[in-house]
Every structure is written in structure tokens, then in C-alpha cells.
Residue frames as qw, qx, qy, qz and C-alpha x, y, z in Angstrom:
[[0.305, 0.194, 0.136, 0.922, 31.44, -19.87, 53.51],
 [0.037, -0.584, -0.468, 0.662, 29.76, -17.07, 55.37],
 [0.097, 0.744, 0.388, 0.536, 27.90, -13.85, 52.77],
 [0.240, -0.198, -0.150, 0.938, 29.55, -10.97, 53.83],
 [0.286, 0.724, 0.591, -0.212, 26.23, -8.41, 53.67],
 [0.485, 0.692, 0.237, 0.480, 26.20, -5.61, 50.69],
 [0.435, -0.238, -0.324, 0.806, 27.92, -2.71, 51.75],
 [0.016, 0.671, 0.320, -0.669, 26.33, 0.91, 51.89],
 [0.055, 0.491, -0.441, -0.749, 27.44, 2.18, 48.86],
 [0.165, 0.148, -0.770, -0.598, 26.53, -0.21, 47.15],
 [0.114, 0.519, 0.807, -0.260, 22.76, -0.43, 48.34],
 [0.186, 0.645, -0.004, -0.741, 22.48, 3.10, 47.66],
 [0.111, 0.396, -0.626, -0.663, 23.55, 2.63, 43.92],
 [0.075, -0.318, -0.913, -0.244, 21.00, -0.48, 43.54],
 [0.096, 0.574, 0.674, -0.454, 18.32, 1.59, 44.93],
 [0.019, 0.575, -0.304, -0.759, 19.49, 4.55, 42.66],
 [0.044, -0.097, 0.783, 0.613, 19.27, 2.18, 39.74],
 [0.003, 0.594, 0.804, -0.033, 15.33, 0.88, 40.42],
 [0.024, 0.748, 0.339, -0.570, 14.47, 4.47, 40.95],
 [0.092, 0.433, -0.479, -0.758, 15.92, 5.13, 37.30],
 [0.106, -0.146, -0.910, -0.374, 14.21, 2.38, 35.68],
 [0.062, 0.637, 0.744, -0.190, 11.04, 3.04, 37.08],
 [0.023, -0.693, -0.024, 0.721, 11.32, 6.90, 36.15],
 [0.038, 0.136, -0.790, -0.597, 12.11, 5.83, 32.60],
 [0.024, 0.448, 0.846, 0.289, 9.35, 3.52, 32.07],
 [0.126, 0.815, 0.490, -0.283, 6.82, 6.35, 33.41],
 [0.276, 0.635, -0.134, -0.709, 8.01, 9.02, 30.87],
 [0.158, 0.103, -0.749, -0.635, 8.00, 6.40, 28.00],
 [0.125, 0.556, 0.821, -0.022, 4.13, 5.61, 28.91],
 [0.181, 0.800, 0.374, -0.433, 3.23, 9.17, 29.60],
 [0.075, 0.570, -0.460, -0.676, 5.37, 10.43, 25.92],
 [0.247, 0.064, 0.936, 0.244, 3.59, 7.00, 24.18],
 [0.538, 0.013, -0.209, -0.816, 0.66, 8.28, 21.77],
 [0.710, -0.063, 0.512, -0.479, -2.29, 6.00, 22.45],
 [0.024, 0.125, -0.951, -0.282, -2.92, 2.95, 20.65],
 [0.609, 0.116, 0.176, -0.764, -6.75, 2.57, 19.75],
 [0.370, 0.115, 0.922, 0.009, -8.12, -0.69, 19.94],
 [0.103, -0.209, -0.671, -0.704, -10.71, -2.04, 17.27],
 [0.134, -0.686, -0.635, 0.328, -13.24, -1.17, 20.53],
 [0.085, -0.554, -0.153, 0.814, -12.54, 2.42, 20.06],
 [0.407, 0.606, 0.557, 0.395, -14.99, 3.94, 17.92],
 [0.100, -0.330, 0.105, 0.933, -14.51, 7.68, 16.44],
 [0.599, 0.676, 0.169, -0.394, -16.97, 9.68, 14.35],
 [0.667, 0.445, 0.333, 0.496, -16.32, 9.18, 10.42],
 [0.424, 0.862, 0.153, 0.230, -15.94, 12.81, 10.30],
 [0.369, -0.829, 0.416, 0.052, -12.59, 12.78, 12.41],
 [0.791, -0.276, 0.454, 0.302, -11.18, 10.67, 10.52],
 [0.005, -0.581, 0.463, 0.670, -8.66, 11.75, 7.59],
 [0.147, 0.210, -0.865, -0.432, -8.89, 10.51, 4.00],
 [0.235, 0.322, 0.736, -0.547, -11.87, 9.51, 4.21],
 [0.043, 0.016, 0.495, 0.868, -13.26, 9.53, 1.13],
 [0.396, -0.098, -0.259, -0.876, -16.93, 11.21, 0.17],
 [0.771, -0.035, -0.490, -0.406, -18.66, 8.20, -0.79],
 [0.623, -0.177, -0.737, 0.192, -17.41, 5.54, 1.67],
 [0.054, 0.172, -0.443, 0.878, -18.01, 8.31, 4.53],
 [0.452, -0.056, -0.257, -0.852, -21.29, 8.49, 3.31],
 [0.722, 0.109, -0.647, -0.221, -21.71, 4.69, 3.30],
 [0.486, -0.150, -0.813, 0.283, -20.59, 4.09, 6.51],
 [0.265, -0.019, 0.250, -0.931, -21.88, 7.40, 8.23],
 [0.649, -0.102, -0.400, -0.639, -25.44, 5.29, 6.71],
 [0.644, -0.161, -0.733, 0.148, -24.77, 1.90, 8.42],
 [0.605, -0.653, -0.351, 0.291, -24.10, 3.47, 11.96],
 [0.024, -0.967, 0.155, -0.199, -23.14, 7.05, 12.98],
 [0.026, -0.867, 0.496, 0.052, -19.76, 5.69, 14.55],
 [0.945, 0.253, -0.206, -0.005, -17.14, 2.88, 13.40],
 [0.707, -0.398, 0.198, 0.550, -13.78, 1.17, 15.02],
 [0.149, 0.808, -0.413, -0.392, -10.93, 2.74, 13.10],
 [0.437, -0.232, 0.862, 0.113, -9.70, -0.33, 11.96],
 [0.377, 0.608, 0.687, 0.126, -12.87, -1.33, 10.08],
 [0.337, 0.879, -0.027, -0.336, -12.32, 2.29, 8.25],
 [0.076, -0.704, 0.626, 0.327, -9.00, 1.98, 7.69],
 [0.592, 0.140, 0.781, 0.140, -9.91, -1.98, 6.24],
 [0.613, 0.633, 0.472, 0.036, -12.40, -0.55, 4.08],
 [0.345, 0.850, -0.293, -0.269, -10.63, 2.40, 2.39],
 [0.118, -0.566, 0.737, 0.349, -7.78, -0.01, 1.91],
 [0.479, 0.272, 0.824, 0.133, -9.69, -2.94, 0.42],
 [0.446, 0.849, 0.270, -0.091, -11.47, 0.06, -1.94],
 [0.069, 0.762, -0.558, -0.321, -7.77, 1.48, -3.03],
 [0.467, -0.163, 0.868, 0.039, -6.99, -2.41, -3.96],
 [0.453, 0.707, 0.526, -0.138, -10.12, -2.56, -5.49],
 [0.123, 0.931, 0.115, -0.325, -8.97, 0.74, -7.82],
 [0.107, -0.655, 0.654, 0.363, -5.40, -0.04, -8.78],
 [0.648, 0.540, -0.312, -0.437, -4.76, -1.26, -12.12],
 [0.617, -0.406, 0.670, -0.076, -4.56, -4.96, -12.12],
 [0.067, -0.333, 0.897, 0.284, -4.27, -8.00, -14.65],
 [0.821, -0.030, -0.042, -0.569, -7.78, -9.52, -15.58],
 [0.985, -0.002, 0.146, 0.088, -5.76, -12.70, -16.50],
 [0.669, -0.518, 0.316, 0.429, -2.66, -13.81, -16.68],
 [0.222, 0.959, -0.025, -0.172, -1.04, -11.33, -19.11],
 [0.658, 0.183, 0.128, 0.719, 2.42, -11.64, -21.77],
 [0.142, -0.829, 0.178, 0.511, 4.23, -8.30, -21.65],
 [0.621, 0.709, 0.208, 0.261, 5.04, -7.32, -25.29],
 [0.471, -0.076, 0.048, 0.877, 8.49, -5.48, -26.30],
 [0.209, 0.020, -0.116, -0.971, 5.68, -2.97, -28.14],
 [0.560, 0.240, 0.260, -0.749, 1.73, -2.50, -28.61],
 [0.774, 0.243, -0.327, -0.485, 0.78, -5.66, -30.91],
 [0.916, -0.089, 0.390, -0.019, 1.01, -9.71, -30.21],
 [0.842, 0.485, -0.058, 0.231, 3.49, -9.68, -33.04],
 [0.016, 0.763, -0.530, 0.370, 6.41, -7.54, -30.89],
 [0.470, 0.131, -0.829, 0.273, 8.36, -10.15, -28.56],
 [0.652, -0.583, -0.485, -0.002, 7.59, -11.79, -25.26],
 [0.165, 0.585, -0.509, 0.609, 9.59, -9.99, -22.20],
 [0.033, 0.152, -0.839, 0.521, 7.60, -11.60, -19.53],
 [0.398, -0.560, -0.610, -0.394, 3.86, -12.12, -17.99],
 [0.020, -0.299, 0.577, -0.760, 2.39, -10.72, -15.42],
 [0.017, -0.275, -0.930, 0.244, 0.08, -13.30, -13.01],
 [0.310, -0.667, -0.563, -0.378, -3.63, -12.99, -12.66],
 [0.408, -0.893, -0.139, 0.127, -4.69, -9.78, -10.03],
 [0.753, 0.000, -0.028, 0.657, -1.05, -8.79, -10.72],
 [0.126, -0.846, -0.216, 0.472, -0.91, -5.23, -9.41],
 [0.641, 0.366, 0.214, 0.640, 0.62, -3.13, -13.00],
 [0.024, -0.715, -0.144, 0.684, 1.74, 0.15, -12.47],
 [0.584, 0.694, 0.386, 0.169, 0.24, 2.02, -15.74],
 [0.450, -0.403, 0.111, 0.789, 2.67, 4.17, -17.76],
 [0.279, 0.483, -0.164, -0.814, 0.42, 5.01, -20.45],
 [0.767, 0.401, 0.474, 0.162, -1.28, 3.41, -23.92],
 [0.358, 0.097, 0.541, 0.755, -1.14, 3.72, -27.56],
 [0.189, 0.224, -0.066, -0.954, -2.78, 5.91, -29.75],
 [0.481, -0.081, -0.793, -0.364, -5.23, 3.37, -30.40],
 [0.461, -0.290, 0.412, -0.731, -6.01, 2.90, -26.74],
 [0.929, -0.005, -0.317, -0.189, -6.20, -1.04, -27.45],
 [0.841, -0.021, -0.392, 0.372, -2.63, -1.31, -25.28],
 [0.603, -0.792, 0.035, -0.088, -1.62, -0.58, -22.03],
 [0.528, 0.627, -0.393, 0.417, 1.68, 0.50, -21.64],
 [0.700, -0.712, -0.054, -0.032, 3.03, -0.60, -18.01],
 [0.164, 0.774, -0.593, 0.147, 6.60, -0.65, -16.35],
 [0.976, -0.182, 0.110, -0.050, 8.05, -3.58, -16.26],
 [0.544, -0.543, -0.636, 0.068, 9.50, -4.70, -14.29],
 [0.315, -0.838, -0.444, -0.049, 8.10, -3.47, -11.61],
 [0.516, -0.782, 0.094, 0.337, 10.32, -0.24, -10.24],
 [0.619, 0.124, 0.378, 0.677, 12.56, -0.07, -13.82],
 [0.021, -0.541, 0.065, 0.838, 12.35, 2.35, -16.30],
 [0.151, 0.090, -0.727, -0.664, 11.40, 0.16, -19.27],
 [0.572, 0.148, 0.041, -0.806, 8.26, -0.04, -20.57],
 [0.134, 0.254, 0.934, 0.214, 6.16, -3.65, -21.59],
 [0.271, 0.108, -0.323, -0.900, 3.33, -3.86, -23.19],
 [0.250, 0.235, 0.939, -0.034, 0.04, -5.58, -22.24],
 [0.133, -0.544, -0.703, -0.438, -3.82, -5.95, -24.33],
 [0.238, -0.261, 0.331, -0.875, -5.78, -3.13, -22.47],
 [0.705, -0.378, -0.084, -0.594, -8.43, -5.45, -22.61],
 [0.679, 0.215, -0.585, 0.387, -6.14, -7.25, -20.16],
 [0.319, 0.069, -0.450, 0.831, -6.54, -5.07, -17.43],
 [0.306, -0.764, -0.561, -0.093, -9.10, -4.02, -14.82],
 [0.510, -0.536, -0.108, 0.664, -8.98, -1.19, -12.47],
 [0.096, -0.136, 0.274, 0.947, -8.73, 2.11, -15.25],
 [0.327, 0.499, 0.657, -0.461, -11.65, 3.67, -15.71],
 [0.595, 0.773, -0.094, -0.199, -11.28, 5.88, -19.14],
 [0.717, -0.121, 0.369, 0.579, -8.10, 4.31, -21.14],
 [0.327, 0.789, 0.284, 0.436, -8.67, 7.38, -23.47],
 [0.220, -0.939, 0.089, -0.249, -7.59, 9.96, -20.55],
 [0.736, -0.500, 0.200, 0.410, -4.02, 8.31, -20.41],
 [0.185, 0.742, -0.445, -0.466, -1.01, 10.04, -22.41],
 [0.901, 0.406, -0.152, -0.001, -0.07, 8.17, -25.17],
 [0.563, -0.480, 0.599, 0.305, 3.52, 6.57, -24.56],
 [0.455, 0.678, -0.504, -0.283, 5.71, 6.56, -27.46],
 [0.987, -0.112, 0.107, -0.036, 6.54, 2.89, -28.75],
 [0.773, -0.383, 0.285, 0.419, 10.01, 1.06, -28.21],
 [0.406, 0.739, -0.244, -0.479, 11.81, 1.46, -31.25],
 [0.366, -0.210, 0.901, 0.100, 11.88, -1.93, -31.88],
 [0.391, 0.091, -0.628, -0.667, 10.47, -4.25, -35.13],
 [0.830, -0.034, 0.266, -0.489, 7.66, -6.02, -34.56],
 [0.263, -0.406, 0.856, 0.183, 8.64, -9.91, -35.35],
 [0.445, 0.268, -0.580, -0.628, 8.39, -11.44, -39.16]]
């Protein structure tokens, strides 16, 4: 069997097509925002968010720093900040060891805080995580809050505490 050869038309149209695909890829390089490697260093004081102190800190070590290794540290210092579990931790229906169990939350367990008592001995969190209802854990349970006095007080369940 012989291969008849392409015909005109249809060279044109393959040539047509390579000349689109290449045209494409060059406007999606030149419309691509860069991509800084962890080579590319930037002053600290271009960079956003950035907070005082850790500017300060690294502005000390060396006048400029990958982005990456900023971005590492501010996130490993937000981590550091959020209210976590000292130890594994029962969740209480209300503020006292005598109100039921509803659950625990793990050691480092990340708690989002909804508030204490008026006592400021319990840490009202939401649980679970993304509800609406409230548990109850020991403040001294919990790392990561710096004044428990300067949360609102959260009104308790209206549940009995168990005989």
C-alpha cells in the first residue's frame, strides 16, 4: 500500500495549529506571576504581615531572608499562639468535672476559644469543631491564651450538673 502525501489544505491547518499552540503557551508564561524560589531573597520590609517583633528578629540575623523561611516562621509563631490542649482534655456539658462527658480533645489539639466562666477556671470552646455548641474544658487545660480574664464570660448550658 502506497501513502498518498498530505494534501495542501491540510498542511496549512497543521501548521496553523503549531502556530496556535505555541502562541498560547507564550501568553500563559508572559500573563504567569513569578514563582520565587527559596533562593530569592527580599528585604523583610517588603514583605506583608510581618509582624514587629519577628521583623526585628530576623532583620537582626541578616538584613535579607528567602520568603519561604519568613513565611515558615510567622506560620510556626501563629501555631505557636493558637489556643491548644496542654493534655489530653474531657469536654464537659458545663464549667465543673461534675457536668457530663461530651467528648475529649487530644493533646496539642487546636480549640477554638468561645469564652470562660465567671470564675475564669473554665474555658469555654466549640465543640465540635465548626458547630454551634459549646463544651467545656479546665482552663488550666489549655496553652496558647495569654489573659483568661480578658475573655467574655459565656453563659452556661442550662443543664444540671450530675448527682
Amino acid at each position: 500500500m502506497e501513502q498518498q502525501p498530505a494534501s495542501p489544505v491540510s498542511l496549512v491547518f497543521l501548521k496553523l495549529m503549531v502556530l496556535a499552540a505555541v502562541l498560547y503557551l507564550i501568553v500563559v508564561i508572559q500573563l504567569s506571576p513569578p514563582n520565587p524560589s527559596r533562593e530569592t531573597a527580599v528585604p523583610i520590609s517588603q514583605v506583608a504581615g510581618v509582624t514587629q517583633t519577628s521583623a526585628a528578629s530576623i532583620s537582626s540575623t541578616s538584613g535579607t531572608m528567602a520568603l519561604d523561611e519568613v513565611i515558615d516562621r510567622e506560620i510556626a509563631t501563629l501555631r505557636q499562639a493558637l489556643p491548644r490542649a496542654r493534655l489530653l482534655a474531657n469536654v464537659h456539658i458545663g464549667p465543673s468535672e461534675n457536668y457530663a462527658v461530651l467528648g475529649l480533645v487530644p493533646q496539642n489539639g487546636r480549640l477554638e476559644v468561645a469564652g470562660r466562666n465567671e470564675t475564669a477556671d473554665w474555658i469555654a470552646i466549640v465543640f465540635t469543631p465548626g458547630s454551634t455548641f459549646h463544651g467545656w474544658v479546665p482552663a488550666s487545660s489549655v496553652t496558647g491564651i495569654k489573659e483568661v480574664q480578658a475573655l467574655q464570660i459565656v453563659p452556661m448550658t442550662p443543664l444540671r450538673p450530675r448527682q
